[in-house]
Structure formats: C-alpha cells, structure tokens
N, CA, C and O atoms as a GROMACS GRO file, in nm:
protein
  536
    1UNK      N    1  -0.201   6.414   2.791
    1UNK     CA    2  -0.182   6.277   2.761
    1UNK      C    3  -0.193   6.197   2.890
    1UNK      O    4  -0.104   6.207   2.974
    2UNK      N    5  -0.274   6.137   2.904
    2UNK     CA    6  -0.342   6.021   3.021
    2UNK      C    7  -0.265   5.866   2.966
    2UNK      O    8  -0.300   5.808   2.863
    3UNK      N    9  -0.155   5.818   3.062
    3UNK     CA   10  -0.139   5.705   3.052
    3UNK      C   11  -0.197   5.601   3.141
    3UNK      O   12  -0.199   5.616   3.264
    4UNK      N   13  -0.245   5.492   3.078
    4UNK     CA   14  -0.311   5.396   3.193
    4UNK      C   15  -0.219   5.257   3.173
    4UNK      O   16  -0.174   5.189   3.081
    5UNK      N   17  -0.221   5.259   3.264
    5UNK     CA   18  -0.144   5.096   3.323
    5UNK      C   19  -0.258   5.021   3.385
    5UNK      O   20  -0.343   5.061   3.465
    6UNK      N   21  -0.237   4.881   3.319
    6UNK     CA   22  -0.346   4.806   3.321
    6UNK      C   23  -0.303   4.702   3.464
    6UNK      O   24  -0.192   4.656   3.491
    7UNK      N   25  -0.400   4.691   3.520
    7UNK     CA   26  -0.350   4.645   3.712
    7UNK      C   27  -0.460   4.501   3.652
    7UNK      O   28  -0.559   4.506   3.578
    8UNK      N   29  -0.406   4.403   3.706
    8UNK     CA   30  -0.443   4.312   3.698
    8UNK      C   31  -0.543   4.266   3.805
    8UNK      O   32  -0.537   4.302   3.922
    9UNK      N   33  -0.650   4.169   3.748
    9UNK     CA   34  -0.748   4.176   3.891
    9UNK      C   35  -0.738   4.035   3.954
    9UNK      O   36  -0.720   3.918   3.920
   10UNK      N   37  -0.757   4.100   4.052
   10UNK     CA   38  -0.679   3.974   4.174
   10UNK      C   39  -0.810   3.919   4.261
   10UNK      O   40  -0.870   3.997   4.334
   11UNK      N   41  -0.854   3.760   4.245
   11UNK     CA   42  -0.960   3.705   4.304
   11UNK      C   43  -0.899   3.551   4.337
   11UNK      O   44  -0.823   3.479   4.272
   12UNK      N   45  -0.984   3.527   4.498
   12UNK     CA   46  -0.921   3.408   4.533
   12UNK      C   47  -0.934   3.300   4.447
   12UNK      O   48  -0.857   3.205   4.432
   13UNK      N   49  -1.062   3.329   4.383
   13UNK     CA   50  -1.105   3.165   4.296
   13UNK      C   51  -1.052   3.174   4.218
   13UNK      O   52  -1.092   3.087   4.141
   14UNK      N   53  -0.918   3.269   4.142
   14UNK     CA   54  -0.854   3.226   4.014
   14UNK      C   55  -0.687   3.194   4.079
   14UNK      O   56  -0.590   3.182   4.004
   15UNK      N   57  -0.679   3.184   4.209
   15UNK     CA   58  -0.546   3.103   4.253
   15UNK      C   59  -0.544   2.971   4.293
   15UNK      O   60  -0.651   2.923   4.329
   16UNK      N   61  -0.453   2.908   4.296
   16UNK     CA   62  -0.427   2.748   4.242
   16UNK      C   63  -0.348   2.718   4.337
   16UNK      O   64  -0.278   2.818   4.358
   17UNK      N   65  -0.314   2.613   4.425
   17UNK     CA   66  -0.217   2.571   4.511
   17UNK      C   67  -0.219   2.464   4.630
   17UNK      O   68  -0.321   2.399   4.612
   18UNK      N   69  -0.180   2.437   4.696
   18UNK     CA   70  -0.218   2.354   4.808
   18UNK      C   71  -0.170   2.444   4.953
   18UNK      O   72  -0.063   2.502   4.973
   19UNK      N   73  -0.304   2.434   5.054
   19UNK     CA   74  -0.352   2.527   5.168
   19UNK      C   75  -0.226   2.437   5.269
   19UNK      O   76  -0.183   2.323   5.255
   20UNK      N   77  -0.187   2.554   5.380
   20UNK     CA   78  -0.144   2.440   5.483
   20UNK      C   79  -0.169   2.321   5.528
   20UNK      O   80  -0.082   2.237   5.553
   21UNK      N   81  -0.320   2.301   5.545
   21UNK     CA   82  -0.373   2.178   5.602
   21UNK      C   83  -0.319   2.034   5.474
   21UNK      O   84  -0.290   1.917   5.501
   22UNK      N   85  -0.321   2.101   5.342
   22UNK     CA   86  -0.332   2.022   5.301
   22UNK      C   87  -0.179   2.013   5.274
   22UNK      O   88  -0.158   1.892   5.269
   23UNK      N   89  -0.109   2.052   5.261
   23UNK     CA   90   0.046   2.039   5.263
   23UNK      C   91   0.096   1.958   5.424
   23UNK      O   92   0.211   1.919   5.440
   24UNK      N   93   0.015   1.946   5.505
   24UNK     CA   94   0.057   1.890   5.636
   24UNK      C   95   0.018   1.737   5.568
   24UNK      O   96   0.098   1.644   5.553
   25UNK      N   97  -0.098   1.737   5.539
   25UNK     CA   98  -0.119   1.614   5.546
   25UNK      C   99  -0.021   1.531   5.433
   25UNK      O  100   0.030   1.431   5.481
   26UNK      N  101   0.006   1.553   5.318
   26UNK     CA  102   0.084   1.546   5.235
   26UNK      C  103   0.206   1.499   5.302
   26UNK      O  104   0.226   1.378   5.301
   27UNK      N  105   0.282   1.571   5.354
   27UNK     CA  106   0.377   1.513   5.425
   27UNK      C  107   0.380   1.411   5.525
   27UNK      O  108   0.474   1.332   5.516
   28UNK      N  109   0.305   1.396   5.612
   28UNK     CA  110   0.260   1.308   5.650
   28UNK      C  111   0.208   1.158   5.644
   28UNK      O  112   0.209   1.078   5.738
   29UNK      N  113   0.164   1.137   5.520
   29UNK     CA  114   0.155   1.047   5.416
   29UNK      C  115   0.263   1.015   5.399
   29UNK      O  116   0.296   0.906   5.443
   30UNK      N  117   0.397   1.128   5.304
   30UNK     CA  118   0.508   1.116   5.283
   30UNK      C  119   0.569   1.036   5.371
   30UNK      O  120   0.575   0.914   5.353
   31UNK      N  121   0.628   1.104   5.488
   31UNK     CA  122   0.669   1.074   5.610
   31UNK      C  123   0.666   0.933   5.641
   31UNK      O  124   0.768   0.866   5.657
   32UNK      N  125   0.516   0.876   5.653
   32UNK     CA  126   0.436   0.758   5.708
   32UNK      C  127   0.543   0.635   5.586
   32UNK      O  128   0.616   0.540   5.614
   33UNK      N  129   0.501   0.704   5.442
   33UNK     CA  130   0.599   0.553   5.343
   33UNK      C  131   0.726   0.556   5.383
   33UNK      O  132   0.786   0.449   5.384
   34UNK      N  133   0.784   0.660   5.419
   34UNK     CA  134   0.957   0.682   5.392
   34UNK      C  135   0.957   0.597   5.528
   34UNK      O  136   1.055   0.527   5.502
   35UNK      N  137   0.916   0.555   5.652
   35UNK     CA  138   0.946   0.482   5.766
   35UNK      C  139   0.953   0.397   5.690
   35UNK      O  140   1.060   0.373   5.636
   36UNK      N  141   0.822   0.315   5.659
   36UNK     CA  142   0.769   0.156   5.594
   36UNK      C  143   0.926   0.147   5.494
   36UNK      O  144   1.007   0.054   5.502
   37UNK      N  145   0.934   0.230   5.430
   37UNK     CA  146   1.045   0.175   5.318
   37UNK      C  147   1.176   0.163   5.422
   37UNK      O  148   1.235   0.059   5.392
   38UNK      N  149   1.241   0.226   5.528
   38UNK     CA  150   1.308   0.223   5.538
   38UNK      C  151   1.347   0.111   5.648
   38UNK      O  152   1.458   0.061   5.664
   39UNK      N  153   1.249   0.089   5.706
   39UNK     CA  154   1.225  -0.059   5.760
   39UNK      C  155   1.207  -0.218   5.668
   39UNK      O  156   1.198  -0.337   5.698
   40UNK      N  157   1.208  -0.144   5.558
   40UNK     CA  158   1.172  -0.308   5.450
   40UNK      C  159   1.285  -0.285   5.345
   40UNK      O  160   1.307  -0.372   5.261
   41UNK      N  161   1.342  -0.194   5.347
   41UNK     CA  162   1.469  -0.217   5.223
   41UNK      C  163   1.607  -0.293   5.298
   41UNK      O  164   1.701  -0.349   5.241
   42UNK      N  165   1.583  -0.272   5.453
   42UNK     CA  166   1.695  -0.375   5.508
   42UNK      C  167   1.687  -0.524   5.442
   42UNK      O  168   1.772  -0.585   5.378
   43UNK      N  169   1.538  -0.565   5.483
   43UNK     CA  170   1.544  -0.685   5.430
   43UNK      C  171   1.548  -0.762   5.280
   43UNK      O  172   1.587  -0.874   5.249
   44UNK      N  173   1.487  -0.643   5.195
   44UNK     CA  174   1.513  -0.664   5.041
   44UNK      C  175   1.654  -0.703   5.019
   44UNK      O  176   1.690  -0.812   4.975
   45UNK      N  177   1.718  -0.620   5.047
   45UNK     CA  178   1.888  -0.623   5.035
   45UNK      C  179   1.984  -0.784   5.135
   45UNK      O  180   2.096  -0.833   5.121
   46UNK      N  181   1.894  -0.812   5.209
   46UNK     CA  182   1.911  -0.930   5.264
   46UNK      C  183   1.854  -1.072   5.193
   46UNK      O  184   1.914  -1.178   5.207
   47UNK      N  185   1.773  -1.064   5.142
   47UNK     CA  186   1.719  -1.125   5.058
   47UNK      C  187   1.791  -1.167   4.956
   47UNK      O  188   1.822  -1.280   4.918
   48UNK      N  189   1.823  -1.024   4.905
   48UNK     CA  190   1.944  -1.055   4.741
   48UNK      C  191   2.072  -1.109   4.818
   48UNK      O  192   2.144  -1.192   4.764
   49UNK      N  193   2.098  -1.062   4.941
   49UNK     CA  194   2.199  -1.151   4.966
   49UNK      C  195   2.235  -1.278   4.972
   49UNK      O  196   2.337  -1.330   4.928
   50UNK      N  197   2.120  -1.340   5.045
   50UNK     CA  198   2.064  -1.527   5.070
   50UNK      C  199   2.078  -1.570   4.906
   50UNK      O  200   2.142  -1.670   4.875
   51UNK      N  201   2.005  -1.477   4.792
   51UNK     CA  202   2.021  -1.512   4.659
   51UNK      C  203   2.154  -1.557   4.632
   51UNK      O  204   2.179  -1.676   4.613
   52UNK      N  205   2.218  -1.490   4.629
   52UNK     CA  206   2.365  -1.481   4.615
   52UNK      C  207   2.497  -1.542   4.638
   52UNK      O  208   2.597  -1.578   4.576
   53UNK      N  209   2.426  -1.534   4.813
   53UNK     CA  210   2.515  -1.690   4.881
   53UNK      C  211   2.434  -1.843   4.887
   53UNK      O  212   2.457  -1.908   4.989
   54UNK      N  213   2.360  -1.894   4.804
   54UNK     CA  214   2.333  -1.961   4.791
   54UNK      C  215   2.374  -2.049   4.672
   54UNK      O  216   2.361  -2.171   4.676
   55UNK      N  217   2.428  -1.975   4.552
   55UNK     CA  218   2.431  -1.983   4.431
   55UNK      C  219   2.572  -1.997   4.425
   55UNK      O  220   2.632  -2.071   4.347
   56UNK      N  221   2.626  -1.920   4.513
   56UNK     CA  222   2.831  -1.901   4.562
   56UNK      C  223   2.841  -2.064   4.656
   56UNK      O  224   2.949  -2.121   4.641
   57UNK      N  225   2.739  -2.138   4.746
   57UNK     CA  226   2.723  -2.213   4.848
   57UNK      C  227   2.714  -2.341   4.726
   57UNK      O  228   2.793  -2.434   4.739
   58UNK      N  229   2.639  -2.343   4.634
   58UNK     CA  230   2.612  -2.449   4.553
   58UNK      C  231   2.772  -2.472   4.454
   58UNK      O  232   2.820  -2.572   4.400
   59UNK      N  233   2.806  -2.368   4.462
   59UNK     CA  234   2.942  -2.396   4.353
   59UNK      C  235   3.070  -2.447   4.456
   59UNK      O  236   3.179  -2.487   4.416
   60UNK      N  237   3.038  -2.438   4.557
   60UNK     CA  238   3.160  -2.431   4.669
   60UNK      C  239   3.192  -2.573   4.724
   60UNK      O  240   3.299  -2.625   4.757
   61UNK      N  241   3.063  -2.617   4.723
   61UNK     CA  242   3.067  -2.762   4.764
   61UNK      C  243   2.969  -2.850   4.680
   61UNK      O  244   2.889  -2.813   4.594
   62UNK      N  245   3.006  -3.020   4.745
   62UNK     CA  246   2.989  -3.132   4.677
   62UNK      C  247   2.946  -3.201   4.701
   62UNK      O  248   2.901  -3.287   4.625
   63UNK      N  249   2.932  -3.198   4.872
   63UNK     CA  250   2.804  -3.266   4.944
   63UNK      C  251   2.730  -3.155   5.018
   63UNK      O  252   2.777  -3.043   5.041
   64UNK      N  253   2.560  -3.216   5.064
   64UNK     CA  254   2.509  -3.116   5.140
   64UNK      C  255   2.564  -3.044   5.235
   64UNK      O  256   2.563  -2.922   5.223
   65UNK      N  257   2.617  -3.099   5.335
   65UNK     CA  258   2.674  -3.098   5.462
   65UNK      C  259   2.800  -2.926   5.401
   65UNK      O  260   2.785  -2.813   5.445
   66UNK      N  261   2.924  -2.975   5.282
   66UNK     CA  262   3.000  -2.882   5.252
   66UNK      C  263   2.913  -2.742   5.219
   66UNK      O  264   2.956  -2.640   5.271
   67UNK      N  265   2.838  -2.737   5.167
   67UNK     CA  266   2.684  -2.649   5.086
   67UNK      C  267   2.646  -2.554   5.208
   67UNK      O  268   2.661  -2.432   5.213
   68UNK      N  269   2.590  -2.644   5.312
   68UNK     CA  270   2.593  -2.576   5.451
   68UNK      C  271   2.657  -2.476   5.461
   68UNK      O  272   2.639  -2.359   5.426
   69UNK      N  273   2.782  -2.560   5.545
   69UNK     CA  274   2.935  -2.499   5.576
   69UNK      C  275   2.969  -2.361   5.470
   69UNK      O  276   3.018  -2.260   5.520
   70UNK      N  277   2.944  -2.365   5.349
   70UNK     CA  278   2.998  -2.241   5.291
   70UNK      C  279   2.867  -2.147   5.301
   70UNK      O  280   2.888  -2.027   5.316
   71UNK      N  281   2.758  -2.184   5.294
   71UNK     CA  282   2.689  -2.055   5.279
   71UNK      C  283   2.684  -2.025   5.450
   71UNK      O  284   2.634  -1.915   5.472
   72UNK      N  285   2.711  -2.074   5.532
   72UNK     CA  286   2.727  -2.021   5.676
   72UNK      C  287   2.846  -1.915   5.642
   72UNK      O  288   2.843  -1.792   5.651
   73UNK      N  289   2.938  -1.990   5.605
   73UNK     CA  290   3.038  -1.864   5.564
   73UNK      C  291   3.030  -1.776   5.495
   73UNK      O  292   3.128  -1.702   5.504
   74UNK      N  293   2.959  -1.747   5.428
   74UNK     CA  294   2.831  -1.712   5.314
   74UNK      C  295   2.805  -1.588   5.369
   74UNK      O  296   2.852  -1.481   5.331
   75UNK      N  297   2.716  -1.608   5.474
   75UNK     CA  298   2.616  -1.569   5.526
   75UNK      C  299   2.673  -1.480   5.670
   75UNK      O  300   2.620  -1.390   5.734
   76UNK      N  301   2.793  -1.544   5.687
   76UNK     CA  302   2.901  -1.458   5.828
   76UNK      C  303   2.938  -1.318   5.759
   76UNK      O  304   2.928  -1.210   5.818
   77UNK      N  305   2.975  -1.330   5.647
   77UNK     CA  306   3.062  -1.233   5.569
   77UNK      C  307   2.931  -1.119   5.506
   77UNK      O  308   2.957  -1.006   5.463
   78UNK      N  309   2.788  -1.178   5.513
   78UNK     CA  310   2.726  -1.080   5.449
   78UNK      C  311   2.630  -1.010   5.521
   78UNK      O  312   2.564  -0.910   5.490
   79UNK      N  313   2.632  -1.084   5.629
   79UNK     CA  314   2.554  -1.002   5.769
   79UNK      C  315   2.397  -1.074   5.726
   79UNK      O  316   2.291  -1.013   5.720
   80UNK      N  317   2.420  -1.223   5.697
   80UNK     CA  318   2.255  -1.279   5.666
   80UNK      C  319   2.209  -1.352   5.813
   80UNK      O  320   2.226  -1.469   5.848
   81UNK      N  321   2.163  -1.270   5.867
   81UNK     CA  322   2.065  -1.382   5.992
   81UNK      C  323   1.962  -1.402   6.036
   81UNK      O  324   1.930  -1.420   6.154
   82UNK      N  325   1.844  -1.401   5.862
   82UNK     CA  326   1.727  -1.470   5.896
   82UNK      C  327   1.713  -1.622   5.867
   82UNK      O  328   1.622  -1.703   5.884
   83UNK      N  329   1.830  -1.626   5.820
   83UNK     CA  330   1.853  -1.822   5.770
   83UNK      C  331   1.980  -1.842   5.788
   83UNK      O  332   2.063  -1.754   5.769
   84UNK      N  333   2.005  -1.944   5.821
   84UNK     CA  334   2.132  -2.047   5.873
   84UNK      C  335   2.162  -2.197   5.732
   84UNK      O  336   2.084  -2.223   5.641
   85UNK      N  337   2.258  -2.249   5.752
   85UNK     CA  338   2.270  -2.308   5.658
   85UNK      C  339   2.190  -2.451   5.644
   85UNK      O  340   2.178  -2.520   5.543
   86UNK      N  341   2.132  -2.477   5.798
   86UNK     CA  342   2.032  -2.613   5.840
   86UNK      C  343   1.912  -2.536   5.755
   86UNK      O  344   1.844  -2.602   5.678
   87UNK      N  345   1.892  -2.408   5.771
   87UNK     CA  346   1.730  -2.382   5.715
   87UNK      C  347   1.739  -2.423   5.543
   87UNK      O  348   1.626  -2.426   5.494
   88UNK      N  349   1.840  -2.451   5.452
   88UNK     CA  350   1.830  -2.434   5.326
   88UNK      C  351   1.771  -2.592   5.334
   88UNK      O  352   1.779  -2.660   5.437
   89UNK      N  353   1.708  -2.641   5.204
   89UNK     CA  354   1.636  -2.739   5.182
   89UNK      C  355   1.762  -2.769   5.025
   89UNK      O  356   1.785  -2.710   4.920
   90UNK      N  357   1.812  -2.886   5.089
   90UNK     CA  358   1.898  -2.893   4.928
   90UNK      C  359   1.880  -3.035   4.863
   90UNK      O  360   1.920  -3.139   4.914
   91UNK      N  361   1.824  -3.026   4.761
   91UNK     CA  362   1.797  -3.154   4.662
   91UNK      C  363   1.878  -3.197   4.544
   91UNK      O  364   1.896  -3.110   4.459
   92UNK      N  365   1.935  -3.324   4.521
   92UNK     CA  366   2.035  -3.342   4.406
   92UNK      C  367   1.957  -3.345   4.300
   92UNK      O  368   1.846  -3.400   4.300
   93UNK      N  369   2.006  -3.290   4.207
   93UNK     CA  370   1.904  -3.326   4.072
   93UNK      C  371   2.002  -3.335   3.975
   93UNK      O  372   2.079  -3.251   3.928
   94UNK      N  373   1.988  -3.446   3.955
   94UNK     CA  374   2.134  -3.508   3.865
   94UNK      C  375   2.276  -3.521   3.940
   94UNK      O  376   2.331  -3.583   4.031
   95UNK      N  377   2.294  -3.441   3.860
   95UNK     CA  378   2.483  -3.423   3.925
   95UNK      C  379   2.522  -3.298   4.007
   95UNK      O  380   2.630  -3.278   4.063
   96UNK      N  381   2.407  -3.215   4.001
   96UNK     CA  382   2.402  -3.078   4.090
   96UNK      C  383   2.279  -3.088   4.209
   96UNK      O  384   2.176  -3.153   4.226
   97UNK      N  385   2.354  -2.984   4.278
   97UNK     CA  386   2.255  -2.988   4.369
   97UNK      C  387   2.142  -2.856   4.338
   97UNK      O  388   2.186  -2.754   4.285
   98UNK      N  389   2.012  -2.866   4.370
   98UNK     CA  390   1.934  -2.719   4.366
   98UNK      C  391   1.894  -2.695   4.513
   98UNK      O  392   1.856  -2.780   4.594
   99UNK      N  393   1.908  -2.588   4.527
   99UNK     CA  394   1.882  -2.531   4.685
   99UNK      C  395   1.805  -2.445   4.673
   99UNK      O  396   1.815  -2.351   4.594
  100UNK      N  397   1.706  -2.468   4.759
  100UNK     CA  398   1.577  -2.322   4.792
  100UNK      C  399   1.583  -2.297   4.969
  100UNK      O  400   1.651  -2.347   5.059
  101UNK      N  401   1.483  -2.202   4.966
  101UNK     CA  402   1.474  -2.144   5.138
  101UNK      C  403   1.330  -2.084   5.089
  101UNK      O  404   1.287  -2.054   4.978
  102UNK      N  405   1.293  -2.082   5.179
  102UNK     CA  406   1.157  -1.950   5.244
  102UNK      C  407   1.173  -1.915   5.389
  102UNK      O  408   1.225  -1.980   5.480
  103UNK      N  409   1.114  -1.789   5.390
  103UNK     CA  410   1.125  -1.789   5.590
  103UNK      C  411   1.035  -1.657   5.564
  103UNK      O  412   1.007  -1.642   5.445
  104UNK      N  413   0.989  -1.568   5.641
  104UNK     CA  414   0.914  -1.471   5.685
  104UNK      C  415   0.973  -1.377   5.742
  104UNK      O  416   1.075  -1.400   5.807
  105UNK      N  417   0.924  -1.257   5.732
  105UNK     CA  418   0.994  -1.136   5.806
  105UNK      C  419   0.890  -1.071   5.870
  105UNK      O  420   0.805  -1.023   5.796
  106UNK      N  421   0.876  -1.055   5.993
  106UNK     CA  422   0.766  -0.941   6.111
  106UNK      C  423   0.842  -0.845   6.124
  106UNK      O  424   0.956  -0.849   6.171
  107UNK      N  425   0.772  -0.728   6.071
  107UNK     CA  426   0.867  -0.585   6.106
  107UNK      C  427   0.724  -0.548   6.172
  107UNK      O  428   0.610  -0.576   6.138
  108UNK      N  429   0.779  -0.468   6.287
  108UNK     CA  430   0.641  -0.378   6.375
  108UNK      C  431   0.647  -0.249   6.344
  108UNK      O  432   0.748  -0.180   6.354
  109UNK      N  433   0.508  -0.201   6.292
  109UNK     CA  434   0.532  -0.083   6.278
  109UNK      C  435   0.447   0.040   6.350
  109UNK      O  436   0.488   0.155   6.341
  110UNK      N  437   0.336   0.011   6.415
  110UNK     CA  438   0.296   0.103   6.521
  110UNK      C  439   0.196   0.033   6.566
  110UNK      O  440   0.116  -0.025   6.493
  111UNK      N  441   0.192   0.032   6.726
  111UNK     CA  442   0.108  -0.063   6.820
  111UNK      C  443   0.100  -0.176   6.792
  111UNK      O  444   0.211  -0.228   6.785
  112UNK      N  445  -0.026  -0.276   6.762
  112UNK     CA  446  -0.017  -0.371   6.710
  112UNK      C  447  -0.032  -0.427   6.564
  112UNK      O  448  -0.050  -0.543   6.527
  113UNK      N  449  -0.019  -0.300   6.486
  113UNK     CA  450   0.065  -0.325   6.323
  113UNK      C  451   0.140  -0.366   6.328
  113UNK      O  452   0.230  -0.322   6.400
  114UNK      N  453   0.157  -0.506   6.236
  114UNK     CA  454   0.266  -0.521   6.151
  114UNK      C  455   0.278  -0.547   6.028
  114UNK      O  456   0.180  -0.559   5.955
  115UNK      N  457   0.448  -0.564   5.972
  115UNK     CA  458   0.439  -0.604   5.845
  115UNK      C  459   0.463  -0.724   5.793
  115UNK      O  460   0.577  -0.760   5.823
  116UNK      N  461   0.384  -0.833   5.704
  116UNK     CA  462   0.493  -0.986   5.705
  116UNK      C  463   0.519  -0.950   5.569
  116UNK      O  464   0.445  -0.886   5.495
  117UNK      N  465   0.629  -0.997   5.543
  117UNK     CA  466   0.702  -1.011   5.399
  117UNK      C  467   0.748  -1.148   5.420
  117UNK      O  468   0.814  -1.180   5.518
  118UNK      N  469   0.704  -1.256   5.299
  118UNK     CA  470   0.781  -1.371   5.292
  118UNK      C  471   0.846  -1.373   5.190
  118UNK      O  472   0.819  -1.323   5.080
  119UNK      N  473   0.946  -1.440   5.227
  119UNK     CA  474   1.046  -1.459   5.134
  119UNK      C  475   1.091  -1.624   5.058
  119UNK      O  476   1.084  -1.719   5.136
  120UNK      N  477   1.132  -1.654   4.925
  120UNK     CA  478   1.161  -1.780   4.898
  120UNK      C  479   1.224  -1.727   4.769
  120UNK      O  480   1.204  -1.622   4.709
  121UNK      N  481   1.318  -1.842   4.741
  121UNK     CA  482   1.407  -1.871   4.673
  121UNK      C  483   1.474  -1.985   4.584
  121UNK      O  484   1.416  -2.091   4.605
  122UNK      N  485   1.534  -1.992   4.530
  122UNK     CA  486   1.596  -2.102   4.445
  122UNK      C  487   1.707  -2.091   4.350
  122UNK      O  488   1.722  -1.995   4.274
  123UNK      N  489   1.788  -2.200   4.358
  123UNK     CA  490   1.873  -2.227   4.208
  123UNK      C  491   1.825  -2.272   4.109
  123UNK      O  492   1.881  -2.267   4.000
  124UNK      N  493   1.714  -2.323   4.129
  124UNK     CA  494   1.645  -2.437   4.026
  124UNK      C  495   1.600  -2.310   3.895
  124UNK      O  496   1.588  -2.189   3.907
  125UNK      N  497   1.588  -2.366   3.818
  125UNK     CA  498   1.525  -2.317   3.692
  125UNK      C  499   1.432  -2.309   3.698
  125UNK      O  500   1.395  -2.352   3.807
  126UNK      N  501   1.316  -2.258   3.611
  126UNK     CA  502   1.144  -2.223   3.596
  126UNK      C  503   1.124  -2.354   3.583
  126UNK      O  504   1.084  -2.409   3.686
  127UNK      N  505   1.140  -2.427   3.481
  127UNK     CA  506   1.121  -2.548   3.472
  127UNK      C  507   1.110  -2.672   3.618
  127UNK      O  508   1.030  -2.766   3.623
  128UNK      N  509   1.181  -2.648   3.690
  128UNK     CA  510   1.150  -2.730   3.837
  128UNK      C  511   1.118  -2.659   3.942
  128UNK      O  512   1.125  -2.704   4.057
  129UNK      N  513   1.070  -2.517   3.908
  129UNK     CA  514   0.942  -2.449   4.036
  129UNK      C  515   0.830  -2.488   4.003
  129UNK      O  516   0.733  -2.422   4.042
  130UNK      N  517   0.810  -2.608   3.921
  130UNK     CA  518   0.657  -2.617   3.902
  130UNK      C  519   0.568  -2.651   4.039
  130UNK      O  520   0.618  -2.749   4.094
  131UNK      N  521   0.487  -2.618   4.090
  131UNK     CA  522   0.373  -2.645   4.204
  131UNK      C  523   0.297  -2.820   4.170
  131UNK      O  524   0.275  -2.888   4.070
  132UNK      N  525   0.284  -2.828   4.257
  132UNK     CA  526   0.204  -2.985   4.261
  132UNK      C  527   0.109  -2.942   4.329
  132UNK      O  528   0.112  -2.896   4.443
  133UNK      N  529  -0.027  -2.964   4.222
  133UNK     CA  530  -0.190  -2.917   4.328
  133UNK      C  531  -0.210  -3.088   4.334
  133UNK      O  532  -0.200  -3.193   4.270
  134UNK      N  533  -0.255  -3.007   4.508
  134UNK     CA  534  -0.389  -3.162   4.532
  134UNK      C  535  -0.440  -3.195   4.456
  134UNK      O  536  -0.520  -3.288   4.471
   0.00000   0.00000   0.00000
C-alpha cells in the first residue's frame, strides 16, 4: 500500500503581496500626511475655538467695545492667538450684534513649501452671508 501526500506547487507568480520597496514607499507617503495633519489639526481646533468664543463674546456684551473685551477673555482662556478682539468685524443688525473674522494661517512645511489655510467665520445666519458681485 503506497500512500501519496499531495505537496502543493509553489511558484512566484501565484504569490500576492507588497515587496519591500514598495512597503517603504507606502510608509512614507503615510509618514509625509501624518506630519501635514499634525501641523493643521492645531489650527482646526483653534478655529472651532474663535467659533465658539465669538458666539459666548456676542451674548456677553451690549456694545462693541464690551464684545471685544469678552472674547479677549474669550480667547485668554482658550489659548486663541491668531485673532484679537480689534480683528473681529462687528455689525448691529437690529437689536443684535453679528460678528465675523477671517485671517490666514502659513504653516511651513519643507524648504520653501508651505501651507495657507484661510479661515472665516460668523454669527450671522445663511441668510446674511449672501456675497455682493460687482
């Protein structure tokens, strides 16, 4: 009685995978976003902050000048210092005030790369972001 065990046949072109070179580069890539993100989620999170104390800044006070004054305080307490409370633009509309900002962010990211992210904002409703074309 002859038993046979069946051996499986083994050829490069029926294996599947990614080679070193290409697993380097892969990471690398990887690597390259995880900087970029970790240089631009500071400012996202700064961003929602300005959101935030702006909206806390509009309920706090009653003239521009008070509006200021709290989102400076605002803005002490939340670690915001790409805008100050002179940079907000505040307009009465009715009996409230609406407050917006924009400003820009340069992050450097190798030699003379960089990144701009602008930023802008508002209390106002959809209804009074409308644009005025020439």
């Amino acid at each position: 009685m002859k038993i046979s065990i069946p051996v499986p046949e083994f050829s490069f072109s029926h294996q599947r995978g990614i080679s070193l070179i290409g697993l380097i580069v892969v990471v690398a890539i990887l690597g390259a976003l995880g900087v970029v993100m970790l240089k631009v989620v500071p400012t996202i999170a700064e961003y929602q902050a300005i959101k935030k104390a702006i909206v806390s800044a509009r309920s706090a006070g009653t003239t521009p000048l008070e509006i200021q004054a709290a989102f400076d305080k605002q803005a002490n307490v939340s670690y915001i210092e790409s805008i100050t409370g002179k940079d907000l633009v505040i307009v009465r509309d009715g009996t409230t005030f609406e407050i917006s900002f924009a400003y820009s962010k340069k992050i450097p990211l190798v030699g003379p790369a960089s990144l701009l992210l602008e930023y802008e904002g508002t209390t106002g409703t959809a209804a009074s972001k409308k644009k005025v074309i020439d």
